[in-house]
DSSP file (Angstrom, degrees, kcal/mol; ACC not computed):
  #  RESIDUE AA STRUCTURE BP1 BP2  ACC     N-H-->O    O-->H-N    N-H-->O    O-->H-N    TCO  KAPPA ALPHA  PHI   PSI    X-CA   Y-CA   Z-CA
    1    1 A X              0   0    0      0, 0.0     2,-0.6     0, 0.0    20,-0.0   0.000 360.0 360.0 360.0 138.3   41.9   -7.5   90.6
    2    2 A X        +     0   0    0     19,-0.1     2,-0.4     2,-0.0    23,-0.1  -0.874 360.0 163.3-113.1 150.7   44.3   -7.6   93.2
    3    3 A X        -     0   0    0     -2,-0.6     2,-0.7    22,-0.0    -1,-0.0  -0.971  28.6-136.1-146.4 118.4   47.4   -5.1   92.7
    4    4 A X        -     0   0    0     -2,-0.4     6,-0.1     1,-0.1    -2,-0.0  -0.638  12.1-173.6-106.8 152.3   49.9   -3.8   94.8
    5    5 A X        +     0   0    0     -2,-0.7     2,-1.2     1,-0.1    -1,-0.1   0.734  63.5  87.3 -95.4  -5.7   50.8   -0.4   94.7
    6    6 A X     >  -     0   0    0      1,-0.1     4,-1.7     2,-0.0     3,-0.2  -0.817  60.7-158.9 -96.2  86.7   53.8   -0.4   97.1
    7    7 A X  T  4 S+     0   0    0     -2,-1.2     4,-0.1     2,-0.2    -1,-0.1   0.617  93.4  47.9  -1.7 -62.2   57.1   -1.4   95.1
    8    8 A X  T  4 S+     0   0    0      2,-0.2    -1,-0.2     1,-0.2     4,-0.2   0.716 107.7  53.2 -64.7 -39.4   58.8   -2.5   98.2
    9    9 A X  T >> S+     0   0    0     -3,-0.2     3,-1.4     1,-0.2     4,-1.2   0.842 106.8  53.9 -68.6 -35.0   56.0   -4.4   99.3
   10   10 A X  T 3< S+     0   0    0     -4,-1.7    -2,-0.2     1,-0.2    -1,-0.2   0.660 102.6  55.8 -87.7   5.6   56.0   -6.2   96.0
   11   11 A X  T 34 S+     0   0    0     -4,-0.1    -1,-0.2     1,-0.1    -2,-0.2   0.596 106.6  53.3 -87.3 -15.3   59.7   -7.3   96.1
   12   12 A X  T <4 S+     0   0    0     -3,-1.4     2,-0.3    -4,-0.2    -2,-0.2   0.868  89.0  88.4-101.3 -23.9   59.1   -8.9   99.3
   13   13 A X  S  < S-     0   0    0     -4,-1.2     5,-0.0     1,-0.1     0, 0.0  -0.552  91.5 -87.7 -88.2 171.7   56.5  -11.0   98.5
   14   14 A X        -     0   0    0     -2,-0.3    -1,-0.1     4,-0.1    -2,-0.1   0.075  26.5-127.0 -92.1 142.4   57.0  -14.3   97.1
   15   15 A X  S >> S+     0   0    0      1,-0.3     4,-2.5     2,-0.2     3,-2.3   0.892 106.7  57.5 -71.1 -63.1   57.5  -14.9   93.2
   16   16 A X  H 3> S+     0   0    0      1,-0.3     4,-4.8     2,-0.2     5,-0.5   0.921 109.7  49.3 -53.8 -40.7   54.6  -17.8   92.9
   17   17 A X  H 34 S+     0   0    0      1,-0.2    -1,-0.3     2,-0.2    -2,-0.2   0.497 110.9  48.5 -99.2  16.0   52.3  -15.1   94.3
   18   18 A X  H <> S+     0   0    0     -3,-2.3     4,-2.7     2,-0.2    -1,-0.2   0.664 114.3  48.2-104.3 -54.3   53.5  -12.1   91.6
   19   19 A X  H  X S+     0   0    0     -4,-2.5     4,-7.2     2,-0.2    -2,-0.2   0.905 110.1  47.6 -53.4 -35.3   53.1  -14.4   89.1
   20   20 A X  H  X>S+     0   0    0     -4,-4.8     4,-2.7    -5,-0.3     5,-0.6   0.978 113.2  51.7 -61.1 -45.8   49.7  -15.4   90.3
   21   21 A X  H >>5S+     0   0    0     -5,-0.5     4,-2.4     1,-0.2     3,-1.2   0.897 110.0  46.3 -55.1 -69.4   48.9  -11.9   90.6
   22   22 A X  H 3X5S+     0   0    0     -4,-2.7     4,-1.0     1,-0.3    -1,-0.2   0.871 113.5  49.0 -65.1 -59.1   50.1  -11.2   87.0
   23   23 A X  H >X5S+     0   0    0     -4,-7.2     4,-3.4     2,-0.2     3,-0.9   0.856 108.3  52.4 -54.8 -22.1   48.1  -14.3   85.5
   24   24 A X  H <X5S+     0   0    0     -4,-2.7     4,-4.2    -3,-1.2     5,-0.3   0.929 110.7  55.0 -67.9 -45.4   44.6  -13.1   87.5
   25   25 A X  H 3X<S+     0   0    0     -4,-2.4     4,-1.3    -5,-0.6    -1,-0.2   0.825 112.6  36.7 -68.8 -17.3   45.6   -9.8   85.6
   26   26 A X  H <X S+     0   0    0     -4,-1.0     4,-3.4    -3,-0.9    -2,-0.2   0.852 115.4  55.8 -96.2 -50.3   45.7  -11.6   81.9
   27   27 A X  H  X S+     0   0    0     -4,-3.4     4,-2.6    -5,-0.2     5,-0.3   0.890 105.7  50.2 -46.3 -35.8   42.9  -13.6   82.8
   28   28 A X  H  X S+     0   0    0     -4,-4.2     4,-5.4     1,-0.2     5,-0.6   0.992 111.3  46.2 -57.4 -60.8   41.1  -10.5   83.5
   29   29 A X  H  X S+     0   0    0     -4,-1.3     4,-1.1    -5,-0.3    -2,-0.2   0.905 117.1  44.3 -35.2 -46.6   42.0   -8.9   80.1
   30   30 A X  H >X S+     0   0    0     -4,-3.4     3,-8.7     1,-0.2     4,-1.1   0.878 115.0  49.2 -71.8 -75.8   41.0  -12.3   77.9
   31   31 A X  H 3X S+     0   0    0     -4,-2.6     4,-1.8     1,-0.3    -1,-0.2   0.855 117.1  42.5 -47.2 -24.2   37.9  -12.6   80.1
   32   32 A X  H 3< S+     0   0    0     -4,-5.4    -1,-0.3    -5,-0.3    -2,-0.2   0.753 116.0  50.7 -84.0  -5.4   37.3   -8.8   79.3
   33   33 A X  H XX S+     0   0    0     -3,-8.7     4,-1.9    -4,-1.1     3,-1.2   0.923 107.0  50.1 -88.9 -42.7   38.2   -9.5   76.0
   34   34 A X  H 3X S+     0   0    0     -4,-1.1     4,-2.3     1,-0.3    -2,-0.2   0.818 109.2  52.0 -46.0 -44.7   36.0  -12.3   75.5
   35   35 A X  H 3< S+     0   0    0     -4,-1.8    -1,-0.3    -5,-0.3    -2,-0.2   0.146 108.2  51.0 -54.4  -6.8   33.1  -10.4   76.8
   36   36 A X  H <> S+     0   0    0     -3,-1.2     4,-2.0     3,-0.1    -1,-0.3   0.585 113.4  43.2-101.6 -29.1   33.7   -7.8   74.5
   37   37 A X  H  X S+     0   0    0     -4,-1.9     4,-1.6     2,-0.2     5,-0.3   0.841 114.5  52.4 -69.1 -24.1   34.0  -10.3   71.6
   38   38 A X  H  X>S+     0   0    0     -4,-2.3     4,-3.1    -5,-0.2     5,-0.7   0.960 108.4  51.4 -62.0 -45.3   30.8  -12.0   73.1
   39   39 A X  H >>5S+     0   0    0      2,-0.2     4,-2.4     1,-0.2     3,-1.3   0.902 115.2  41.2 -60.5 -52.9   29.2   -8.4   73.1
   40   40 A X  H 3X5S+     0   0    0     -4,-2.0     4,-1.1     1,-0.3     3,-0.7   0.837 109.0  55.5 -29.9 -78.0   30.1   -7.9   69.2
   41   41 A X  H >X5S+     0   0    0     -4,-1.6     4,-3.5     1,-0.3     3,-1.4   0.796 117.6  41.7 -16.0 -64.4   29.2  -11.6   68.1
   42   42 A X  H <X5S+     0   0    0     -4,-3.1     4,-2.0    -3,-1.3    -1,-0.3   0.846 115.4  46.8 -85.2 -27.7   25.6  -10.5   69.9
   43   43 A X  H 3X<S+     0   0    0     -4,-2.4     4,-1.1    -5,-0.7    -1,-0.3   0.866 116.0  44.8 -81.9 -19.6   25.8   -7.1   68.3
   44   44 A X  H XX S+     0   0    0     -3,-1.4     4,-1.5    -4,-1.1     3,-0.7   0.922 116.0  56.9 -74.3 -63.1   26.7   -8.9   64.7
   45   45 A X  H 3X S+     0   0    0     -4,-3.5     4,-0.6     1,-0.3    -2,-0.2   0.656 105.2  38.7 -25.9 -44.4   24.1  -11.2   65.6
   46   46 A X  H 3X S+     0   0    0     -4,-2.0     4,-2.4     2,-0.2     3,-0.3   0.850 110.4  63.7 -92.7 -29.8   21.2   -9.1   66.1
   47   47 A X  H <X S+     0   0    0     -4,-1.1     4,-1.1    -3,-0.7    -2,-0.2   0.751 108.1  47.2 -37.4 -47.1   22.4   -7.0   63.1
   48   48 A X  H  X S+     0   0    0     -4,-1.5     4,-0.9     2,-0.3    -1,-0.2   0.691 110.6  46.0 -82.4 -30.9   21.8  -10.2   61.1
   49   49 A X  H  X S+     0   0    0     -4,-0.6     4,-2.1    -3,-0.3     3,-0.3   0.860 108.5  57.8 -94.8 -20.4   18.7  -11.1   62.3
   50   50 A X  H >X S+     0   0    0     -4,-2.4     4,-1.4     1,-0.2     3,-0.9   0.955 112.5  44.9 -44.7 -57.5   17.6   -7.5   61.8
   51   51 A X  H 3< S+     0   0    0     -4,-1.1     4,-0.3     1,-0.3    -1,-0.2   0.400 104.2  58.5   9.0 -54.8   18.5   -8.1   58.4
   52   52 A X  H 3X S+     0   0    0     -4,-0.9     4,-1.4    -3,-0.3    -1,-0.3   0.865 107.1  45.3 -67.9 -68.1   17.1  -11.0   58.1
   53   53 A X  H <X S+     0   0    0     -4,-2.1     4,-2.4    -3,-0.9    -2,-0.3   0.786 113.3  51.5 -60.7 -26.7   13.5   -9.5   59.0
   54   54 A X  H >< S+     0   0    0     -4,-1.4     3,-0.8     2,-0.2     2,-0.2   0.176 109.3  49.7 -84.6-130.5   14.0   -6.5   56.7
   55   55 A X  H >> S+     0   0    0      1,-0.3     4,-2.7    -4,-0.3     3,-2.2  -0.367 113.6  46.7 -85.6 -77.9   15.0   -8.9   53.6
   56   56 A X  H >X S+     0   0    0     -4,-1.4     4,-2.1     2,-0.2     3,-0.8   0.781 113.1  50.7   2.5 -88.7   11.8  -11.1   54.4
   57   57 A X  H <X S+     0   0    0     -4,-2.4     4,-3.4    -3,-0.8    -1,-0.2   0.726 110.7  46.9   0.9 -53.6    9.6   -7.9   54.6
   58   58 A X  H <> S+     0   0    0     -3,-2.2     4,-1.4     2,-0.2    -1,-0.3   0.680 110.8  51.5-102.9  -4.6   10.8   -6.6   51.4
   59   59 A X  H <X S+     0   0    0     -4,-2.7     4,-2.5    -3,-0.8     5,-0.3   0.816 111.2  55.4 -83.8 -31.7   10.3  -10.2   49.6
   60   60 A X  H >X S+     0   0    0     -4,-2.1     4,-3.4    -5,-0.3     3,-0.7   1.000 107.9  38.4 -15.9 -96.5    7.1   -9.7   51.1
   61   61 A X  H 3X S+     0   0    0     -4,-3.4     4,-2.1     1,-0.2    -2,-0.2   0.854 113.0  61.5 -47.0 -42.4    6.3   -6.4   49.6
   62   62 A X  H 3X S+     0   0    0     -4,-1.4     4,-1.7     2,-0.2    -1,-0.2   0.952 108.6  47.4 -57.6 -43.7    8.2   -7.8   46.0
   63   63 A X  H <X S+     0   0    0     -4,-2.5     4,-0.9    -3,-0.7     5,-0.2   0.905 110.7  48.7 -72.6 -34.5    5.3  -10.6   46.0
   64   64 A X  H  X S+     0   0    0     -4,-3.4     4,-2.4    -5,-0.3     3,-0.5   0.908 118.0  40.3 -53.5 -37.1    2.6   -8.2   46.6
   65   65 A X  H  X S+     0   0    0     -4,-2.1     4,-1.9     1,-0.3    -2,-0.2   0.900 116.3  47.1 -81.9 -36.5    3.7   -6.0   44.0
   66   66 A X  H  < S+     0   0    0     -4,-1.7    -1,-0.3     2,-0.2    -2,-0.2   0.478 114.9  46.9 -83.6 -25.8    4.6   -8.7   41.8
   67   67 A X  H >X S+     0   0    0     -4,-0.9     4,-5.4    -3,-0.5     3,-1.2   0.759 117.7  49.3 177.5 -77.0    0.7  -10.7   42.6
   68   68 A X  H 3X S+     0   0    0     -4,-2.4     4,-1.6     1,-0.3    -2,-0.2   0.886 103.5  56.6 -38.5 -65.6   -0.8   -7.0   42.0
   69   69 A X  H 3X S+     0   0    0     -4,-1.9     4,-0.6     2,-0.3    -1,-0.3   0.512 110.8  41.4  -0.4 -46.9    1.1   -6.8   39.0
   70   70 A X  H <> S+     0   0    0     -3,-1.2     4,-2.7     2,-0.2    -1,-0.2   0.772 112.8  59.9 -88.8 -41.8   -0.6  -10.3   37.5
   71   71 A X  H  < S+     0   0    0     -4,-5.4    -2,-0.3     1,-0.2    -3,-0.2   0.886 101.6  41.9 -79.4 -28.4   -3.4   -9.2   38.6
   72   72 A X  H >X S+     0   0    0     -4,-1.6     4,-2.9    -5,-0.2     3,-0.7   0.688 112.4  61.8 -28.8 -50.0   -3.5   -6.1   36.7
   73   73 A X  H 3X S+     0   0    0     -4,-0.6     4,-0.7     1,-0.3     3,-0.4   0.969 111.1  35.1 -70.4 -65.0   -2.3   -8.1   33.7
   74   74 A X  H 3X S+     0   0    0     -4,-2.7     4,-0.7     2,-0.2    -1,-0.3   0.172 103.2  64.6 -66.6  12.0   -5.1  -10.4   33.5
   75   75 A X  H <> S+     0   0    0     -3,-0.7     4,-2.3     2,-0.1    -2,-0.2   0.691 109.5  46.7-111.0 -41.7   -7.7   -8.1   34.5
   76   76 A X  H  X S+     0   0    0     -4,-2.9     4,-2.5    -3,-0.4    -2,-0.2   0.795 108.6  62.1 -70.7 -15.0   -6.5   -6.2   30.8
   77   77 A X  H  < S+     0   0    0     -4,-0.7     4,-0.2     2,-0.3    -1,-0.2   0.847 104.2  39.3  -3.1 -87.0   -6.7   -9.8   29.3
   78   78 A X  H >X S+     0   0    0     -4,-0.7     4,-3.7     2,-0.2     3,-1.0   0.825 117.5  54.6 -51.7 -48.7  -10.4  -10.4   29.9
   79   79 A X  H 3X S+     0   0    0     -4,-2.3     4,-3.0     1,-0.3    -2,-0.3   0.927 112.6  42.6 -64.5 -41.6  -10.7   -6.6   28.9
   80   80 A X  H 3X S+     0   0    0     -4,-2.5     4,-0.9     2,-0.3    -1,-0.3   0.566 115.3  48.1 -41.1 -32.0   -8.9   -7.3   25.6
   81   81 A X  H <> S+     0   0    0     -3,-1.0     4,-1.5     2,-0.2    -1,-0.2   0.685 112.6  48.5-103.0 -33.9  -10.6  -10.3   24.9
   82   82 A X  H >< S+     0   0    0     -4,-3.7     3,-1.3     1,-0.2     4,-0.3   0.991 111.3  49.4 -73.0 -59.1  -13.7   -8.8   25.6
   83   83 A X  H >X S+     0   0    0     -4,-3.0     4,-1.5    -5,-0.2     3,-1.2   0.778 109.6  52.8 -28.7 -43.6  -13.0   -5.8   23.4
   84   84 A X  H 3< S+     0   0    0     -4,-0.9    -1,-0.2     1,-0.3    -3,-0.1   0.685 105.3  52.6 -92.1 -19.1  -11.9   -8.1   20.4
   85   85 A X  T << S+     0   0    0     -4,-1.5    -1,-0.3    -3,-1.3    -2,-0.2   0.234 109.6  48.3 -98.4  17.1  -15.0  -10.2   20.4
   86   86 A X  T X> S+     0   0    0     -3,-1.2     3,-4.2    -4,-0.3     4,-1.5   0.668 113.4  47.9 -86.3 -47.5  -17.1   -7.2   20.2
   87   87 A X  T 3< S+     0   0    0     -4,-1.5    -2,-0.2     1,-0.4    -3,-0.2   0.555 110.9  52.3 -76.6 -18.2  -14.9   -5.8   17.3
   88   88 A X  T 3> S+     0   0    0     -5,-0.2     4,-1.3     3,-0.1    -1,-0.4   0.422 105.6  61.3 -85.2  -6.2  -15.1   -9.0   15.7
   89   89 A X  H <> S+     0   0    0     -3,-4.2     4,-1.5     2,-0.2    -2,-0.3   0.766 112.7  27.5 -63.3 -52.0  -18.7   -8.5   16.2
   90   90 A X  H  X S+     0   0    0     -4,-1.5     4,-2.1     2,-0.2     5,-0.3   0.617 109.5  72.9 -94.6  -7.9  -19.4   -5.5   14.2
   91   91 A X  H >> S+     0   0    0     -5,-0.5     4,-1.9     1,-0.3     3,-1.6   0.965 110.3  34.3 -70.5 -53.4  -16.4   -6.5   12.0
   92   92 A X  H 3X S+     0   0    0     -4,-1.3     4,-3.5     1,-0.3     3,-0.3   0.894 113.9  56.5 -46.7 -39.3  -19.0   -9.4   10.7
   93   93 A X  H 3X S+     0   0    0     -4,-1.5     4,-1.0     1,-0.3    -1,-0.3   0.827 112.0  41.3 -80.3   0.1  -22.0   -7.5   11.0
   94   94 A X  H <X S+     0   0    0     -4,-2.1     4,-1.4    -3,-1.6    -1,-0.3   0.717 111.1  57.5-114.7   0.9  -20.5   -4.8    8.6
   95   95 A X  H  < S+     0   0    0     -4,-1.9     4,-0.3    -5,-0.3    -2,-0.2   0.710 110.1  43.4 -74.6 -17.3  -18.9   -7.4    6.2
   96   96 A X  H  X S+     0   0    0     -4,-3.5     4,-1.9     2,-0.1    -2,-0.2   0.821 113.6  55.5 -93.4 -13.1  -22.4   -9.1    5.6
   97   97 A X  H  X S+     0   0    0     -4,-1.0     4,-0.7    -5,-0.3     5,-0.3   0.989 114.3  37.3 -26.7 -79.7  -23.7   -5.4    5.3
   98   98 A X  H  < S+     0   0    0     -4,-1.4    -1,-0.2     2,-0.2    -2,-0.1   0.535 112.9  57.1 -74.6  -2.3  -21.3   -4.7    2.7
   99   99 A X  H >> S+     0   0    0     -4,-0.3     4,-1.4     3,-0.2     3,-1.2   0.987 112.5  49.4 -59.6 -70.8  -21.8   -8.5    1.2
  100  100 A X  H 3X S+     0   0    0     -4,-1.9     4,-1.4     1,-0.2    -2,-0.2   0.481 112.3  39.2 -23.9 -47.6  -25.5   -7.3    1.0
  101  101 A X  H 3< S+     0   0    0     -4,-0.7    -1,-0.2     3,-0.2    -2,-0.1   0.241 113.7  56.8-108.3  14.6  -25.2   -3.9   -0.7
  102  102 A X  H <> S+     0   0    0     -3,-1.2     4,-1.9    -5,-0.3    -2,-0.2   0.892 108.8  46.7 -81.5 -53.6  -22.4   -5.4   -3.1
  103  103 A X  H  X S+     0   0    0     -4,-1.4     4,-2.0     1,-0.2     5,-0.2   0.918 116.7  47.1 -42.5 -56.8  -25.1   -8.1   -4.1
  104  104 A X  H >X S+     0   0    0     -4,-1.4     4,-4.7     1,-0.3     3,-2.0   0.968 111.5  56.0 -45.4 -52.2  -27.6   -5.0   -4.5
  105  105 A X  H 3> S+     0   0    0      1,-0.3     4,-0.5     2,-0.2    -1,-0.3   0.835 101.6  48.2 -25.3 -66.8  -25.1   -3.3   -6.3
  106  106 A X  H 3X S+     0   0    0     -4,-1.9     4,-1.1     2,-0.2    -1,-0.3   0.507 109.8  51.1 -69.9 -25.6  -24.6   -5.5   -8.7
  107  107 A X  H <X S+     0   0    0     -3,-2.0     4,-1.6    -4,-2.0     3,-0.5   0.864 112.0  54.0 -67.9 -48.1  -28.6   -6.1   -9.7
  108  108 A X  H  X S+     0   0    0     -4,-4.7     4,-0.6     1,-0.3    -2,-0.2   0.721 108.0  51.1 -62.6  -6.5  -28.7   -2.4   -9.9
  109  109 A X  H  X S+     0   0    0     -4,-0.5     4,-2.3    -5,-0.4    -1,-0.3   0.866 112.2  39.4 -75.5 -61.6  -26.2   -2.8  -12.0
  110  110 A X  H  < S+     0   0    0     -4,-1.1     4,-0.3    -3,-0.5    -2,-0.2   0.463 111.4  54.2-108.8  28.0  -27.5   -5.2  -14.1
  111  111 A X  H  X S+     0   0    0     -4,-1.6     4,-0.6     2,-0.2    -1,-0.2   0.790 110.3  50.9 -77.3 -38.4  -31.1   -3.9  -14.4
  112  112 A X  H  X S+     0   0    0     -4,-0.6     4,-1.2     2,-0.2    -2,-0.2   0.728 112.4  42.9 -80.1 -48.2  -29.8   -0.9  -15.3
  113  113 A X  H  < S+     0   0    0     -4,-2.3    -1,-0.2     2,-0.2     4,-0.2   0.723 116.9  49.7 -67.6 -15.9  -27.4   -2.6  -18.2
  114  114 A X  H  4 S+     0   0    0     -4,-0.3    -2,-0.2     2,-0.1    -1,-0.2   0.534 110.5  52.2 -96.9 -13.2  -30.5   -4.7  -19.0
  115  115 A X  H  < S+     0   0    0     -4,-0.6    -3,-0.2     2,-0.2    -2,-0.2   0.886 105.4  53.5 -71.4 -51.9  -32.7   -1.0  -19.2
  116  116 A X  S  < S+     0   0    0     -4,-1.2    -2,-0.1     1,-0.2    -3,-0.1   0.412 110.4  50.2 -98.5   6.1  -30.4    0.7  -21.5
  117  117 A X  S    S+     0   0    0     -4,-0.2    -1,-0.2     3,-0.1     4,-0.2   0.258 109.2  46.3 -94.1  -0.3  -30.8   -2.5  -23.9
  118  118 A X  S    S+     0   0    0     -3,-0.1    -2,-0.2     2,-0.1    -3,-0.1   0.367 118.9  42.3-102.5  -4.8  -34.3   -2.5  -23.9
  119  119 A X  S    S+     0   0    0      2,-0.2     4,-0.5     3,-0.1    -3,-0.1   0.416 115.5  49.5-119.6  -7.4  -34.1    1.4  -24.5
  120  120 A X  S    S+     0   0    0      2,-0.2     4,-0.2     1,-0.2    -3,-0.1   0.758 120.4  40.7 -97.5 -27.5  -31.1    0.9  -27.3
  121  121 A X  S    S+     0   0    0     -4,-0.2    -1,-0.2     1,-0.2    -2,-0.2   0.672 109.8  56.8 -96.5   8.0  -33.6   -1.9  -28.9
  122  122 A X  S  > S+     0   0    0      2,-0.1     4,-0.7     3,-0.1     3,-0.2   0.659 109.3  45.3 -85.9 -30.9  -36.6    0.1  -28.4
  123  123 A X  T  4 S+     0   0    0     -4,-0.5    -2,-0.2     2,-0.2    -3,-0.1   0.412 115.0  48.6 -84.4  -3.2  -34.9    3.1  -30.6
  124  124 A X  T  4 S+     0   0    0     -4,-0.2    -1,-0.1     1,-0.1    -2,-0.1   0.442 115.4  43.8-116.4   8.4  -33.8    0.6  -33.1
  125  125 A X  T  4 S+     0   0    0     -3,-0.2    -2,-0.2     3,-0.1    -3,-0.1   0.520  96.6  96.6-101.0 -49.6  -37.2   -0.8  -33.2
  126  126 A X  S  < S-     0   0    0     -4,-0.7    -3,-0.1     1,-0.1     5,-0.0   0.224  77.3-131.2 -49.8 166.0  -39.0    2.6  -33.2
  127  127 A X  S    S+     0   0    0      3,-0.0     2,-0.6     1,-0.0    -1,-0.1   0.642  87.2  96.5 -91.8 -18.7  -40.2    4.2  -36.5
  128  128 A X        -     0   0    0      1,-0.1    -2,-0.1     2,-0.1     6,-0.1  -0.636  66.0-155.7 -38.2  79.4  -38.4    7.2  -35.0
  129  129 A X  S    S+     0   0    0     -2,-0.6     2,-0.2     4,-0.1    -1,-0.1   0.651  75.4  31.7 -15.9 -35.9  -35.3    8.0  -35.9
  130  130 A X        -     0   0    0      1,-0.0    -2,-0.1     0, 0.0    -3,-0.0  -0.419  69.5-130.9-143.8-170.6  -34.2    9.8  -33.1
  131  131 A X  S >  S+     0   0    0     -2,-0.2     3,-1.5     2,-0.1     4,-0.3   0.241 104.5  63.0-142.7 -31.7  -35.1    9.5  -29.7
  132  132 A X  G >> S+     0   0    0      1,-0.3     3,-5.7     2,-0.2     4,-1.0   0.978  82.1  77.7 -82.9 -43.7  -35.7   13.3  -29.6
  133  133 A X  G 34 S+     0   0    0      1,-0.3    -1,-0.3     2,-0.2     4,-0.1   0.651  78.5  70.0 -32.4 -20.3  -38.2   13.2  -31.9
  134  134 A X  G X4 S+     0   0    0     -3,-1.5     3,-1.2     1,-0.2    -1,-0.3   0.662  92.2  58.1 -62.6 -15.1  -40.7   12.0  -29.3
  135  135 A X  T <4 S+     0   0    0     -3,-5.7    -2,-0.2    -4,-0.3    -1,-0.2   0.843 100.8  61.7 -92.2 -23.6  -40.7   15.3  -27.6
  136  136 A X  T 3< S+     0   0    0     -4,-1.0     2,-0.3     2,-0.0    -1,-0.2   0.636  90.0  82.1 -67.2 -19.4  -41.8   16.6  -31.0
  137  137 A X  S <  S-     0   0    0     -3,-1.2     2,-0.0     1,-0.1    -3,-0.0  -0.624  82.4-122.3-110.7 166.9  -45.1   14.5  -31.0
  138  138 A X        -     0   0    0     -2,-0.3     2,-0.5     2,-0.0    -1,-0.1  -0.230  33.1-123.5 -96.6 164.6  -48.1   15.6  -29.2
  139  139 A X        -     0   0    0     -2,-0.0     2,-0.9     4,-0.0     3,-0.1  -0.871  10.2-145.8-116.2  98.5  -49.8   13.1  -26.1
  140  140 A X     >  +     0   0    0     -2,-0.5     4,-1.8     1,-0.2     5,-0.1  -0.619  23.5 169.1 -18.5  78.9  -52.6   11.8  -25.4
  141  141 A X  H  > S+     0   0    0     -2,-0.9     4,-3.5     2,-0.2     5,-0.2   0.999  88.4  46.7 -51.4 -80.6  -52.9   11.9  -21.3
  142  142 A X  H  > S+     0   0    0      2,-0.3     4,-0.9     1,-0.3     5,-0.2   0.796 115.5  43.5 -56.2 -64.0  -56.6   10.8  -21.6
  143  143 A X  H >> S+     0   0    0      2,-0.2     4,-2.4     1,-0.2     3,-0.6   0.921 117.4  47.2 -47.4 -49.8  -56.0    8.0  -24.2
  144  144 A X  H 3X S+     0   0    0     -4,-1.8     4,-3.0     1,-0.3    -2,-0.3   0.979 108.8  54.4 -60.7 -49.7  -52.8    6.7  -22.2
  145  145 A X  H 3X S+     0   0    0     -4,-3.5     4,-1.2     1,-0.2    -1,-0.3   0.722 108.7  45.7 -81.7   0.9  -54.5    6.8  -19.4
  146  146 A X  H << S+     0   0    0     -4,-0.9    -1,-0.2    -3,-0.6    -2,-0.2   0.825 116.8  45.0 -55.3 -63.3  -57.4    4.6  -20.8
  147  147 A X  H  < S+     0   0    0     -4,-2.4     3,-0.3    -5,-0.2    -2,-0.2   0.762 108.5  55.2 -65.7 -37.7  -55.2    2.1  -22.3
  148  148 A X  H  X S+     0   0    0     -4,-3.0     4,-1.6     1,-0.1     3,-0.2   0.840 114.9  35.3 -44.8 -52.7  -53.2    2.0  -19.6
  149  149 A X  T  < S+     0   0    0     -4,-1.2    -2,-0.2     2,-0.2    -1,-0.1   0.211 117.0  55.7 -78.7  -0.9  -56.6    1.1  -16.9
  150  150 A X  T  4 S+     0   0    0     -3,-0.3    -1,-0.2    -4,-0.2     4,-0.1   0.434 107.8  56.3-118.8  -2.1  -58.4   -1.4  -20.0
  151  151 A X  T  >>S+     0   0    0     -3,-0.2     4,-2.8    -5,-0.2     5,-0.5   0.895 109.3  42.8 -78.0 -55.6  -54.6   -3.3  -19.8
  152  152 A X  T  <5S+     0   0    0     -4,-1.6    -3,-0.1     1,-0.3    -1,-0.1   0.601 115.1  44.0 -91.1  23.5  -54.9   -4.0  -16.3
  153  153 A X  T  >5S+     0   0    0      2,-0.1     4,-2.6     3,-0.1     3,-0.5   0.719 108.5  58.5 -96.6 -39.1  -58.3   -5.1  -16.2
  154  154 A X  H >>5S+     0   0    0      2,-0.3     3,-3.0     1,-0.3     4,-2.0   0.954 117.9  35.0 -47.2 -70.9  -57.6   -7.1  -19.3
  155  155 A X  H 3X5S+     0   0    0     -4,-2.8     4,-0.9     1,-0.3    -1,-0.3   0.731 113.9  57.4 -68.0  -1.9  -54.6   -9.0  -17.0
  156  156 A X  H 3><S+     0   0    0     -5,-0.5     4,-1.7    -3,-0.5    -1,-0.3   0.789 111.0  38.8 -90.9 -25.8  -56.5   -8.7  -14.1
  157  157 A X  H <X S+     0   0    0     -3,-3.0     4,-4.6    -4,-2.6    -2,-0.2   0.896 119.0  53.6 -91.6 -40.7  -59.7  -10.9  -15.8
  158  158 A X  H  < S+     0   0    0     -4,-2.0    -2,-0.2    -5,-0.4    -3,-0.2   0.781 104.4  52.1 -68.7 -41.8  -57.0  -12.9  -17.2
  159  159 A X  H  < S+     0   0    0     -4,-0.9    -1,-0.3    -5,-0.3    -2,-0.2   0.836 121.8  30.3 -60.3 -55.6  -55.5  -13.4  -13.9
  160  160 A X  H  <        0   0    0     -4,-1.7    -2,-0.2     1,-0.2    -1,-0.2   0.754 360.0 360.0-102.6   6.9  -58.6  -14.7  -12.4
  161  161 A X     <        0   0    0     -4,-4.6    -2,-0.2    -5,-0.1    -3,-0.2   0.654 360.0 360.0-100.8 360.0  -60.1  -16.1  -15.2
């Protein structure tokens, strides 16, 4: 920039060339102003594309987590699913268990009502009054067991004869 510093000298020279002088001095200021708005603009600029990269980045890192996340989710899935068809596993094998010892039950049940009617028409059959009255009468071991071993040969000849 050209400037004079001599007062006197700048009254003598010529008006076109003060003025020039005074626009070269605004031109400077806008071009220095422009060039400081250029540097902003560049400094906004790179701010944005910083910006830019971290936002990317961290949608990056949200889909990994989010991916992990699924993956996690379906990995308890399988485990759930596996779990529930084993626990459906035993749940059948211990409802036909308990099918089974209901069934049992329920003959032992009614061997047991069909026992204590063979024992209620066997005392009402008897010549005995009483039931206790058996303990009163003496045994034959040796006889029973005779009669007992000439029955089963008797159904044993019977059997094959």
């Amino acid at each position: 920039m050209f400037q004079f510093t001599n007062p006197s000298y700048n009254s003598q020279i010529p008006s076109q060339v003060q003025e020039f002088s005074l626009q070269a001095s605004c031109m400077s200021s806008i071009s220095t102003s422009d060039e400081a708005d250029e540097q902003q603009l560049s400094l906004i600029n790179e701010r944005k594309q910083r910006r830019m990269v971290s936002n990317r980045e961290s949608a990056r890192r949200s889909r990994m987590r989010k991916q992990k996340h699924l993956d996690e989710l379906w990995s308890q899935v399988v485990w759930f699913r596996n779990e529930n068809h084993q626990l459906l596993d035993k749940l059948n094998h211990v409802s036909e268990c308990h099918d089974r010892v209901v069934h049992e039950n329920a003959q032992l049940k009614e061997e047991t009502s069909d026992l204590r009617q063979m024992l209620t028409d066997m005392q009402l059959n008897s010549p005995y009054p009483l039931l206790k009255d058996l303990e009163d009468i003496t045994c034959d071991t040796a006889y029973l067991g005779s009669e007992s071993s000439n029955q089963s040969i008797t159904s044993s000849s019977d059997l094959l004869g």
